[in-house]
Phi, psi and omega in degrees: 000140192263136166258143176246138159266116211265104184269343198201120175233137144305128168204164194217126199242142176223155197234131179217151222270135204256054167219010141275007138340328188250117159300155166297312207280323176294321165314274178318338181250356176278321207264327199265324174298315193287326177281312144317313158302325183295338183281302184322311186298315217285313155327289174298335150316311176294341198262319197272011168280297194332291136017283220240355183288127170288106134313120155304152152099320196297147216306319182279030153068005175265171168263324209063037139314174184223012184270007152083027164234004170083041181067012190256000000 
């Protein structure tokens, strides 16, 4: 292994604010990812009332009443 010695280095720094990092066009595909997911939840929330929604009226003859005789 070589030891090296550095005595004098040049250097040049430039300080940058760190949200100027984000392009316009990387910002628009990060809002557009984020808008897809928010549709995706939103979908699956909608999907899981469905789901999960009591019908009247339905083929076992109950009402989906909640007075415990099945509407009968």
């Amino acid at each position: 292994m070589a030891d090296v010695r550095i005595r004098e280095a040049a250097v040049s720094m430039r300080v940058v604010d760190g949200e100027s990092l984000l392009t316009p066009v990387l910002l628009e595909r990060i809002v557009d990812a984020v808008q897809a997911a928010l549709a995706a939840q939103q979908e699956a929330a909608q999907a899981r009332r469905r789901d999960t929604r009591l019908s009247g009226g339905g083929a076992c003859g109950c009402s989906g009443g909640s007075d415990g005789e099945g509407g009968r």
